[in-house]
C-alpha positions in Angstrom: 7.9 -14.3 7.3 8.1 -16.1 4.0 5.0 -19.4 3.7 4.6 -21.7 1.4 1.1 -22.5 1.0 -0.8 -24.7 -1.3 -3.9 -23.3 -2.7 -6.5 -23.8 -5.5 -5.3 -22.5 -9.0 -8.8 -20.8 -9.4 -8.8 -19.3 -6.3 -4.9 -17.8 -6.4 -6.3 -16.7 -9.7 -9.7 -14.7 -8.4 -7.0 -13.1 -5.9 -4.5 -12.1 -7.9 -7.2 -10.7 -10.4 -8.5 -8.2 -7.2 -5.2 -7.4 -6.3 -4.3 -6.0 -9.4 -7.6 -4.0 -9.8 -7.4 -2.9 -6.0 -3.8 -2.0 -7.1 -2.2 -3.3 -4.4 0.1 -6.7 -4.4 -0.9 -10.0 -3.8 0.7 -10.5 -0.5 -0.8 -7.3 0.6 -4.1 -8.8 -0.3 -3.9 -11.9 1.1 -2.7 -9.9 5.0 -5.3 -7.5 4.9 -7.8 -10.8 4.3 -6.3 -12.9 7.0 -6.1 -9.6 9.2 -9.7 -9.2 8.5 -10.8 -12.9 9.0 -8.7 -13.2 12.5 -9.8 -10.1 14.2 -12.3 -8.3 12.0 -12.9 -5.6 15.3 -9.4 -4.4 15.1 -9.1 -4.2 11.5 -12.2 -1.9 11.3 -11.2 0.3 14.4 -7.2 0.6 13.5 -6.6 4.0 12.3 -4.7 4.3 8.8 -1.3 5.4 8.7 -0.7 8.9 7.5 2.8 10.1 6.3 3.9 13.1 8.0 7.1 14.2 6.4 9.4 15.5 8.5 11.4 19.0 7.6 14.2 20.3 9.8 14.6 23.3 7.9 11.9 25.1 5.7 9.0 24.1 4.8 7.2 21.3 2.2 6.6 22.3 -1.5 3.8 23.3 -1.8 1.6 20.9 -4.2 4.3 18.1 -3.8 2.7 15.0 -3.1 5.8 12.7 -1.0 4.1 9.6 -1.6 4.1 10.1 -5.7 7.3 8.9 -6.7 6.7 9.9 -10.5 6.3 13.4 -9.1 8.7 13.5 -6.8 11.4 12.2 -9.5 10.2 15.0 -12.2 11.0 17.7 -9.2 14.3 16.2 -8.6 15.3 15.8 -12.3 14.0 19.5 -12.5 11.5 18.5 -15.1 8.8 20.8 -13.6 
């Protein structure tokens, strides 16, 4: 859903600073805070998600990491 919200320059500021060195985006920030503040219980008892690739034929390469995307492009541009 997009919001438009009005908030305080220094705070938008402070968040968009710990997004960046969390790595993550802004609007996942913000989520995982309101997530947090609504239902902290939930949030601390939800299980991450872990991708499980799925392969109908074969198997995985070994080493290859499908959530790199640098690494996965390198394999497919047959740079390794």
């Amino acid at each position: 859903m997009k919001t438009t919200l009005v908030l305080d320059d220094r705070l938008m500021r402070r968040a968009k600073r710990l997004a960046l060195d969390r790595g993550m985006t802004l609007t996942a920030l913000i989520e995982t805070a309101l997530a947090e503040y609504i239902d902290p219980v939930a949030v601390a008892t939800a299980t991450p998600y872990r991708f499980e690739p799925i392969v109908r034929s074969g198997q995985p390469m070994p080493g290859v990491d499908p959530a790199d995307r640098d690494q996965l492009y390198e394999i497919m541009e047959g740079r390794r």
